[in-house]
N, C-alpha and C positions, 0 to 999 in steps of 0.2 A: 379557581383556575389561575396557573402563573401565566405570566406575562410572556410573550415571545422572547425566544433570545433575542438579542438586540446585534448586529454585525455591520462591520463597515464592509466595501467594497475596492480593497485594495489592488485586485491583481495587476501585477508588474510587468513589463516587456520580458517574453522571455529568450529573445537574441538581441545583441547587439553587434552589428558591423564593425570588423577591422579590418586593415590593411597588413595582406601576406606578401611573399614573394617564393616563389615555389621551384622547383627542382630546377626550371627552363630560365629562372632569370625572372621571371614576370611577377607585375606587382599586378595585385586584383582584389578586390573585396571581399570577404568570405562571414557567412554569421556564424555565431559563436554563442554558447548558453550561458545568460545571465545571469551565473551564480553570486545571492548576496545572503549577506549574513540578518537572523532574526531572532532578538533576544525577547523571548519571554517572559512575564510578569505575571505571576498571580498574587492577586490583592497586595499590590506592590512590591512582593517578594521575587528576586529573580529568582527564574526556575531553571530553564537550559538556552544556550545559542542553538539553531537549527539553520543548515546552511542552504538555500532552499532558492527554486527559481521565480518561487512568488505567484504562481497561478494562481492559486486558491488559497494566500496565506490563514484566511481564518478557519477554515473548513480545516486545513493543515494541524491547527491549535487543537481546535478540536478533537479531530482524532487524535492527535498525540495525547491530549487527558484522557481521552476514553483509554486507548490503547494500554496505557501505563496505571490503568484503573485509579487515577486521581481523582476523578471526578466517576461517581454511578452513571448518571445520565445528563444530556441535555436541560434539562428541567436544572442540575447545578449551578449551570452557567446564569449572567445573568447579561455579562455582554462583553464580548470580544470588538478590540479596538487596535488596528495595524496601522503604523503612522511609518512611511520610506522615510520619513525627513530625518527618522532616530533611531531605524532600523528597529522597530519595537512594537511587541503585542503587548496591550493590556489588558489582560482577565480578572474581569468583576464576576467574582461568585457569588452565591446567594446567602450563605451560612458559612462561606470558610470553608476550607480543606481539611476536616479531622486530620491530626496525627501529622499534621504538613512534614516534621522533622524529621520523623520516623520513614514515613514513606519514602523520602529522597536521600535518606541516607545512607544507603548501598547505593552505587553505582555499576554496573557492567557496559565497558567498554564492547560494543557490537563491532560484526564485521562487515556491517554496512560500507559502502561507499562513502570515502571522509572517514571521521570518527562518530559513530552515533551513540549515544546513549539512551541505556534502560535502568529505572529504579525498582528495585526489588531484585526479590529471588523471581528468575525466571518461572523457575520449576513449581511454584508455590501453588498456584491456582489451579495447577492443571487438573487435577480432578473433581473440581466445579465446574470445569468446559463439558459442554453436552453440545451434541449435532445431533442433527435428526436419524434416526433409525435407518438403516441401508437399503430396507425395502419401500420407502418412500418412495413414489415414480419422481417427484421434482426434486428430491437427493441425489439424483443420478447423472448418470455422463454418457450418452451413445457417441460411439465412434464417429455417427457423419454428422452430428450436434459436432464432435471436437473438431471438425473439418471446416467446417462454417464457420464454428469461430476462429480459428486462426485462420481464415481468408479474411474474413470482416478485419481484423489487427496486418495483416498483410497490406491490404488496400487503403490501409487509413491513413489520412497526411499527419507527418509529427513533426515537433522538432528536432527527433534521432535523425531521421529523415533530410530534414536542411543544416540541422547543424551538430548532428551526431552527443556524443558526451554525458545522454542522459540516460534514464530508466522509466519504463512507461507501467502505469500497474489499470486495468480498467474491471469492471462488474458486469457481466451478463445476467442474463436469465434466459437458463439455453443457450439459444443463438442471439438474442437481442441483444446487444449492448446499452447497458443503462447510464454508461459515466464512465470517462476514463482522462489520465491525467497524469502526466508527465513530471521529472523532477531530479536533481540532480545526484539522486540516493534513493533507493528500493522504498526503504522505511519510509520516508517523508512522501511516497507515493502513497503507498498502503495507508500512511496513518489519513493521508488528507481522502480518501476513499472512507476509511473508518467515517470520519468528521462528517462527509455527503449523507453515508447509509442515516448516523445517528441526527442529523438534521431535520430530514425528512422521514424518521421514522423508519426504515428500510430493515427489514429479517434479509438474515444472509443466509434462513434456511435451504433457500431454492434457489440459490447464486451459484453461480460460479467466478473465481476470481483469478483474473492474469496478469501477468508479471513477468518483464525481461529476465530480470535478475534470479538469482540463483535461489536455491529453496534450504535455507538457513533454517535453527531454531529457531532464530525470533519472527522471521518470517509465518514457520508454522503457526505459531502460539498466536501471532497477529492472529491470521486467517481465525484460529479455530475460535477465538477469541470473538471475532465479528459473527459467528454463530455459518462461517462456508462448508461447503461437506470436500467442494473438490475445489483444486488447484491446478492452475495450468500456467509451467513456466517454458520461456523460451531455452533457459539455460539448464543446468541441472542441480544436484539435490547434495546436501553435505551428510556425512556420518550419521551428527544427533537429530538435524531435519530429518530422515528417512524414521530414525528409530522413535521422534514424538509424534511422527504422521502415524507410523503402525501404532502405539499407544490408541491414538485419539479418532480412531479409526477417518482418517482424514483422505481419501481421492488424490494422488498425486499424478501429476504429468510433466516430466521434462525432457529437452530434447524438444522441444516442440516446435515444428516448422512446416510447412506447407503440409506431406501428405506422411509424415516423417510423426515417431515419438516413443516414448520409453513411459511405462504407468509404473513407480516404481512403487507405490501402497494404494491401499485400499481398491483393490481388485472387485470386490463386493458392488461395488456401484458404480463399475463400470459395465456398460453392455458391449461386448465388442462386434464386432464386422471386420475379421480378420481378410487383408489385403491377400491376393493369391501369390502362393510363393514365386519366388523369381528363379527364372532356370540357372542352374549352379555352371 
């Protein structure tokens, strides 16, 4: 049996107060999101900056190796170490990263919030991603399930909330919410989501996962990647996100807001409860 991963406990402030002066003349205090920079190491090799509000930095790490398929699993790791004083993760693996060179050297600049980056061919993988089959009941999405959830993310206190600027991504099951986690880019939400599921074990078979931001390729491939069937974003969907959600037979929702939304793929699993038409 291997050893636990081993993690520090770093989370950072993630507002800090400044001094404005606003339309009337008046000077007043307002918070503001702690965006800082965090350079990556594995087995001393730099790997990417990620600019990030520091909640969850190692769980962040995490996900980001899973994500970018550097690491299989959990069990590679041998122990993630965030030090603020150097602005810096360091990733002890267990065996090294086959192919370390190989793998990180395509780059694609994302359209993340900031500049993000992905290593590899996007497209590569995609037909080794499998979800669960459409007629599964915990693969699915009912209408007053989508309701519930986006009251639960409605009523929740955030930092968008006091200090605007960010992106919030969280995991249900159903209507439960299991984890949810703020940052100052979609991806570095998502990935530090990936990082929770893969921690503690967690299948995304019977998840559903939400996200302010918009529904990108890389967005998708995250998702299908983490093993989610559906998706539900506040914002909406781009050209090739629509066209690898249809591929991958992937549940989409955007547009999403109180009693409001648009299912733009994967119709299959959703059940509807269509709203009574409005008098024209």
């Amino acid at each position: 049996m291997k050893p636990a991963l081993r993690l520090t406990q770093a989370s950072a402030p993630l507002t800090q107060q400044v001094t404005v002066r606003d339309e009337f003349g008046d000077e007043r205090s307002v918070a503001i999101p702690a965006e800082r920079a965090l350079t990556v190491f594995v087995d001393n090799r730099e790997l990417v900056t990620l600019m990030t509000l520091g909640a969850a930095p190692e769980l962040l790490v995490l996900g980001y190796l899973l994500n970018q398929r550097l690491v299989e699993s959990v069990d590679d790791i041998d122990s993630i170490t965030v030090d603020w004083d150097v602005s810096a993760a360091a990733v002890k693996t267990r065996a090294g990263i086959e192919r370390f060179d190989e793998k990180t050297a395509k780059r694609v600049v994302t359209t993340g919030c900031g500049q993000g980056t992905v290593f590899g061919d996007l497209m590569g993988e995609l037909d080794t991603l499998r979800l669960p089959p459409v007629d599964e009941p915990t693969a699915r999405l009912s209408q007053s399930t989508l309701y519930a959830l986006l009251n639960v993310m409605r009523l929740r206190d955030s930092t968008y909330k006091s200090a605007g600027s960010v992106h919030g991504c969280a995991l249900f099951r159903q209507g439960e919410l299991l984890t949810f986690v703020e940052d100052v880019g979609r991806h570095n939400a998502i990935d530090t989501i990936a990082g929770w599921m893969g921690l503690h074990g967690v299948s995304g078979a019977d998840k559903i996962f939400y996200t302010t931001g918009r529904l990108t390729s890389e967005m998708v491939i995250k998702s299908a990647q983490m093993g989610v069937p559906v998706i539900v974003s506040r914002s909406g969907i781009t050209q090739m996100g629509h066209e690898l959600a249809t591929r991958l037979g992937l549940c989409l929702f955007g547009r999403a807001s109180n009693r409001h939304f648009i299912c733009y793929s994967g119709f299959a699993r959703f059940d509807a409860e269509p709203e009574p038409k409005r008098p024209v």
